[in-house]
N, C-alpha and C positions, 0 to 999 in steps of 0.2 A: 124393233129392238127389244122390246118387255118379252115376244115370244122365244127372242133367243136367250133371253135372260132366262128366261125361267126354264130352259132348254139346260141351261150349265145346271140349274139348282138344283134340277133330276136328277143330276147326275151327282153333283157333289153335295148336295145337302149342305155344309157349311157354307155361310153364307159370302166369306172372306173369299174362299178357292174357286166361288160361281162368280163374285165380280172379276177377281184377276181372270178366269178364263174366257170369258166376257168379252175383255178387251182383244185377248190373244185371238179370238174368235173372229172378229171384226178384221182386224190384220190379215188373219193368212186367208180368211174368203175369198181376197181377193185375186190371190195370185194363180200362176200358173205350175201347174206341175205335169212333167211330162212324165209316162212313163218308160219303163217301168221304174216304179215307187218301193222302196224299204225307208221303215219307220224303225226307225230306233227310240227303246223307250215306250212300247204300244198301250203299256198299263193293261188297263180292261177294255178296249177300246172305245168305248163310248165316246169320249169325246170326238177322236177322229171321226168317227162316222156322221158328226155334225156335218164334216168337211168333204166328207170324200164319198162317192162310190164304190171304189175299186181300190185295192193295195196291195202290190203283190206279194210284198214278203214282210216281215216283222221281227222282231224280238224284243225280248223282255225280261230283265233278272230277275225279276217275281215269276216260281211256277203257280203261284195261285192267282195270280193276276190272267196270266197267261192262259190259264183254264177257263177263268171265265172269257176273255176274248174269243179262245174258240168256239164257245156254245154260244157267242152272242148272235141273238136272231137279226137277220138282215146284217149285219157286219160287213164292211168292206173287203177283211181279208182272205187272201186266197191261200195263207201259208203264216202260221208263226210259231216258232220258235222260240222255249227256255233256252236264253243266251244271254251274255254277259259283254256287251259293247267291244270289251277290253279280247275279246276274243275271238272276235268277228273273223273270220276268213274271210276276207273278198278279193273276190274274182275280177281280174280290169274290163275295169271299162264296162261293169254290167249293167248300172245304173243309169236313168235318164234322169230321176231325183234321190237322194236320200233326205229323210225328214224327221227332225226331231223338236218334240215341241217341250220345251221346259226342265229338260233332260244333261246335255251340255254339263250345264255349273257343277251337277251334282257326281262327275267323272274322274278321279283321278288317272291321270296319267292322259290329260284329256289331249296331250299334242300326238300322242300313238293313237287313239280313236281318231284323230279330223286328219290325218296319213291313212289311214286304212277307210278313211268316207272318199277320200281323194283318190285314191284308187280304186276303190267301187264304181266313181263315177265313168260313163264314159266321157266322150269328147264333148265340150260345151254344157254335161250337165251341171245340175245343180245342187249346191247344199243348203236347204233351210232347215233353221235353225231357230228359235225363240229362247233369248235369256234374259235374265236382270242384271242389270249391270251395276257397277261397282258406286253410282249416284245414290240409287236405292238408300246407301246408309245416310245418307244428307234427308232423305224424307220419310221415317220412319218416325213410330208416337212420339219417343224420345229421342233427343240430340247426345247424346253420352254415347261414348267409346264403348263404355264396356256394354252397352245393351245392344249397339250394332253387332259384337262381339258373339252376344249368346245368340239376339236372332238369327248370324249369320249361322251355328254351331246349331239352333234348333229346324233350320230349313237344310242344316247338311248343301250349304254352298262352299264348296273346295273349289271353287273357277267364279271367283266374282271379279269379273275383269270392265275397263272402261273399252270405248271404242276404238282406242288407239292398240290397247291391246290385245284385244279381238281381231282386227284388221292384221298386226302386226303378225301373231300368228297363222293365220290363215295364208297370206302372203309369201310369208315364210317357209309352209308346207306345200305350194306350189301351185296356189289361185291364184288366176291373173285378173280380179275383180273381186271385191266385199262391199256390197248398198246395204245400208243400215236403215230401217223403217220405224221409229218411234211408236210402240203402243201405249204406254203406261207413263202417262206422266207424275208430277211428283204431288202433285192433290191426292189423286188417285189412290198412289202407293201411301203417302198417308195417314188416308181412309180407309186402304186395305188393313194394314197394320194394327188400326184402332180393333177392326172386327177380328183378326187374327190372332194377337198373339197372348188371349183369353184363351185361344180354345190350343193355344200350344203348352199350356199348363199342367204337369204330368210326364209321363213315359210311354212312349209307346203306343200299344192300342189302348193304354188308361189315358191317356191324354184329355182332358175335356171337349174338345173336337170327335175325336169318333164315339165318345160315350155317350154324349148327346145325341150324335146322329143313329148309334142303335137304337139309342129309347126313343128316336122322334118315328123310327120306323114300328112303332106300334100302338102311336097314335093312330084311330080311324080316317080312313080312306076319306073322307070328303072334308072331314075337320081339318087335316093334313093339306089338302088339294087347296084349301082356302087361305091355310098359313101360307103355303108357297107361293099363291096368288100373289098375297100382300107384301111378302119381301121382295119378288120382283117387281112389283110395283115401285116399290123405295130403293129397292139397287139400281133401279133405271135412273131412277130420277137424277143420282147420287152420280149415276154414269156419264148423264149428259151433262151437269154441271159441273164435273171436275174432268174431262178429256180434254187436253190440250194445255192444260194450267201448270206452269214448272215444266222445267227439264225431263229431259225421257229419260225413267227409271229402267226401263226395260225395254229390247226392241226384237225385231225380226231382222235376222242376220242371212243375206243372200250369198252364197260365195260359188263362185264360178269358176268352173276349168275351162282351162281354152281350149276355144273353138278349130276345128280342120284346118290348117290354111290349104285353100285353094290350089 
């Protein structure tokens, strides 16, 4: 557990965005994905490549993100693309998976995107998906409207839906199946929130979250190696002792097109 912990903190330095991924990390290990695999959402890919070996296709609305994906050494992808969900051409039935992790909420016009995942897929495949669901504001630092309000406004969630409305849509755009997997329960989220929404303080890239993490990236190499130690040490801790406590703030959404009949 501490190794994959400290696997997210590589990669995200803030210490709030390494426990949520954390959890996220744990959940989709375990699943199955067939391919061929498009990820919507690839970021830089780092994360995925915790998860995967091989992916055959990608995009991503960041081209700087997307830049560094393609130079990413060992990366799993075999193809990614500057693209914008909302723009996706897909071809039927080409998909065995499409996978998006934490991407979803933050889509407008998100019933045109899960129509064009539906149609990517072929027969029987799959759509995973990971989001936060609309509980999340029930455990956050604070209980007030308006600060569920900004955090929802400073994470940029336009799709914070419950599972009935998650389901609802999906079903509606013509899965004959939605399993819901609980990651994040509402200890968890928070805890997350405590370490969070300090470093959401600012704009932008001034934000105190990435200004911190430029300046921690010119702290010395082994000073640095020994801080990360120790925060994974204590995000584990923090991880085992609040998983499963409260309602799932967040889960992994499976949604399935049907299978050949026979």
């Amino acid at each position: 557990m501490r190794d994959e912990m400290t696997a997210t903190l590589n990669i995200y330095k803030w210490p709030s965005q390494a426990f949520w991924r954390y959890f996220e990390l744990q959940a989709l290990k375990h699943l199955q994905y067939e391919r061929p695999i498009l990820e919507i959402g690839c970021g830089d890919g780092q994360f995925s490549s915790l998860l995967f070996r091989e992916i055959d296709d990608a995009i991503d609305i960041n081209p700087r993100a997307v830049e560094r994906c393609q130079v990413l050494a060992g990366g799993p992808y075999q193809r990614v693309r500057c693209l914008d969900a909302r723009e996706l051409e897909f071809s039927e039935g080409g998909y065995g998976t499409i996978y998006a992790n934490c991407v979803m909420e933050h889509i407008p016009d998100i019933k045109g995107v899960l129509a064009g995942c539906y149609r990517g897929l072929r027969t029987g495949g799959k759509l995973v998906m990971t989001v936060p669901l609309e509980t999340m504001n029930d455990h956050l630092l604070f209980r007030w409207g308006w600060y569920a309000r900004v955090r929802q406004q400073q994470l940029v969630h336009v799709n914070l839906l419950n599972e009935r409305g998650w389901k609802d849509l999906l079903l509606g755009i013509g899965f004959t199946s939605v399993e819901f997997r609980p990651y994040l329960s509402g200890e968890a989220c928070k805890f997350w929130d405590r370490l969070d929404s300090p470093g959401c303080i600012g704009f932008g890239r001034y934000r105190i979250a990435p200004i911190l993490g430029r300046t921690f990236q010119l702290v010395p190499v082994a000073l640095r190696n020994r801080l990360l130690a120790n925060v994974s040490k204590w995000l584990t801790g923090k991880a085992k002792g609040k998983a499963g406590l409260g309602p799932a703030c967040a889960e992994v959404l499976i949604a399935q097109k049907a299978k050949r009949v026979q």
